[in-house]
Every structure is written in structure tokens, then in C-alpha cells.
C-alpha positions as CSV (number, residue, x, y, z in Angstrom):
1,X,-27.2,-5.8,-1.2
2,X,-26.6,-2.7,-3.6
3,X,-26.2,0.5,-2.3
4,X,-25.7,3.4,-4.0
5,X,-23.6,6.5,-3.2
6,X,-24.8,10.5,-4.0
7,X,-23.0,13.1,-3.7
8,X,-24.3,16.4,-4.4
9,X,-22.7,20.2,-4.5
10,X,-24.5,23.1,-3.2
11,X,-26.4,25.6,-5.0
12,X,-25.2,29.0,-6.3
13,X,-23.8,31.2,-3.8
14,X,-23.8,35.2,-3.3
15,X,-19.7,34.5,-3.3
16,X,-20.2,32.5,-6.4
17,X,-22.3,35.3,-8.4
18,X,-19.6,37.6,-7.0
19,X,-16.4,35.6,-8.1
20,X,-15.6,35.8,-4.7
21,X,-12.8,33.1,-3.7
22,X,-15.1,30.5,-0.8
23,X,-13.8,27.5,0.9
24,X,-14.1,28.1,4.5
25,X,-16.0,31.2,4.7
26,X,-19.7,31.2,3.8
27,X,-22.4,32.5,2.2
28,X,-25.9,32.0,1.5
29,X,-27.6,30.7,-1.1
30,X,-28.9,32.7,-4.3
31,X,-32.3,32.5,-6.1
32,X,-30.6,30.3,-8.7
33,X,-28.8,28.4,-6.1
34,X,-32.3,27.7,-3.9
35,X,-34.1,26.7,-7.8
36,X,-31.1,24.5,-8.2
37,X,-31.2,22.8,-4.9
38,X,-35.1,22.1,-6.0
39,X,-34.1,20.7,-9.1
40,X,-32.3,18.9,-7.3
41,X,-35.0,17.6,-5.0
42,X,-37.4,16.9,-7.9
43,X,-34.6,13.9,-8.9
44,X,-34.6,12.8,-5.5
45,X,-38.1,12.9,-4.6
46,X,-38.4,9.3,-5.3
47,X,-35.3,8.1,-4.4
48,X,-35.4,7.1,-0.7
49,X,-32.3,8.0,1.2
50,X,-31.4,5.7,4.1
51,X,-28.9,8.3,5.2
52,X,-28.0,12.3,4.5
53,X,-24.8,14.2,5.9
54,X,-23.8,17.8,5.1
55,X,-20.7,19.9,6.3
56,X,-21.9,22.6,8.8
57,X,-21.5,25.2,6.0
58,X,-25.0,27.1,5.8
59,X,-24.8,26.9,2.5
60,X,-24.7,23.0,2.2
61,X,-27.6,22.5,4.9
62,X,-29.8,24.9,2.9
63,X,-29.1,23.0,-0.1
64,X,-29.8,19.1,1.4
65,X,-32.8,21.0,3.6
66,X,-34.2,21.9,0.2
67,X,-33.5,18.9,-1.7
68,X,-35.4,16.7,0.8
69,X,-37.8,19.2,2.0
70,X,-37.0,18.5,5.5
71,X,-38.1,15.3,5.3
72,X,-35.5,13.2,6.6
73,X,-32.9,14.2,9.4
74,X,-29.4,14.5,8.4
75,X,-26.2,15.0,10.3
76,X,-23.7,17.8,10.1
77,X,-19.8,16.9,9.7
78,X,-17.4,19.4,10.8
79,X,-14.5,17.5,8.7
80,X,-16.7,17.5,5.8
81,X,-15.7,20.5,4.5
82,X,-13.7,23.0,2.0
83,X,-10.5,23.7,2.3
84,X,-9.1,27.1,3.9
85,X,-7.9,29.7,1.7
86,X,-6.5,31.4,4.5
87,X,-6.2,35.6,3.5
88,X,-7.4,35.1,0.1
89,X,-11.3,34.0,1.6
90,X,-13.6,36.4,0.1
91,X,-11.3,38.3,-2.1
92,X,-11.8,37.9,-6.1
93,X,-11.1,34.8,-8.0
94,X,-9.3,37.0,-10.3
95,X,-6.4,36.3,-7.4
96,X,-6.6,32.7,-8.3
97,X,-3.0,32.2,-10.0
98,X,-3.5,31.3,-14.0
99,X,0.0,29.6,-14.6
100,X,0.5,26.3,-13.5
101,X,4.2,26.0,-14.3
102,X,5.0,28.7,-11.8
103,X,2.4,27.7,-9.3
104,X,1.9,24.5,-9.5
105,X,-1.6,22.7,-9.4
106,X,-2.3,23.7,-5.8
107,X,-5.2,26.9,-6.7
108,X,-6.0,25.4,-9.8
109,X,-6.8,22.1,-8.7
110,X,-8.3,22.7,-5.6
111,X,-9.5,26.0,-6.1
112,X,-12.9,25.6,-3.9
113,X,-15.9,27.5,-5.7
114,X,-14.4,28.1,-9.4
């Protein structure tokens, strides 16, 4: 039997229209972000899911609660989740190190919202 696998990013976030660095922290969902996440839900409205997850970030629920219009119950995974930026959380992505020979690919790479 086929099955097929979706994976889906949340919608804009306040952090995001700030260029505010966002991996564990949160933040809610814009107006873009919430008309992306219906988008979203327009592709999927006749796709039938068997099952949904999120990571407990209230920005990811938002987005799958939108994209299925509550229709189908979906469990929240505390390991599914960003990584920890530790003191830099919340401060400006213009902290987010540009050079990648001195730095390495660490930020770069894995630099959560950018």
C-alpha cells in the first residue's frame, strides 16, 4: 500500500516579520501567516490524512488547526521541535554570523526561522 508523507512549515510569525532569531521561543501567527496556513488547507481539503502531529509550539498547532479546520485530532510532540538558540532567542537575525569560514555551517545551516 502507498503512503505518502507531508510535511508542512508554519505560517509567518510576529518573530518572522520582526527578523527576530525563533527556534525555541514562540510566537504567534501573523495575518499572512493565518492566510498561508489557509492556503494551505485549500490543498489539503481533499486529501484525507490518516494521521497529523505538530510540535507543541503554538505557532505549529495554529497552523495544522487551520489547515484542517479542526477537523481531524492530531497529537503534539515535545521532541518535534526547533532547536535552542540559547541567549540569542528573540534577538535580531542580523546576529546570525555571515561568514562561514570563520563560523562554520552551524547558524547558517540550522539557523531556525531565516
Amino acid at each position: 500500500m502507498k503512503k505518502t508523507f507531508y510535511l508542512m512549515r508554519h505560517g509567518q510569525t510576529l518573530f518572522n516579520l520582526r527578523r527576530k532569531i525563533q527556534g525555541a521561543c514562540d510566537s504567534p501567527l501573523t495575518e499572512l501567516g493565518i492566510k498561508q496556513a489557509q492556503v494551505a488547507g485549500e490543498y489539503f481539503k481533499d486529501i484525507h490524512l490518516d494521521h497529523a502531529y505538530s510540535s507543541t509550539s503554538e505557532r505549529c498547532c495554529d497552523t495544522l488547526e487551520i489547515v484542517t479546520d479542526n477537523s481531524i485530532p492530531y497529537t503534539r510532540l515535545k521532541g518535534l521541535k526547533e532547536m535552542n538558540f540559547g541567549i540569542f532567542e528573540g534577538e535580531s537575525e542580523d546576529l546570525n554570523p555571515k561568514n562561514k569560514e570563520v563560523f562554520g555551517t552551524f547558524f547558517l545551516d540550522y539557523g531556525g526561522e531565516s
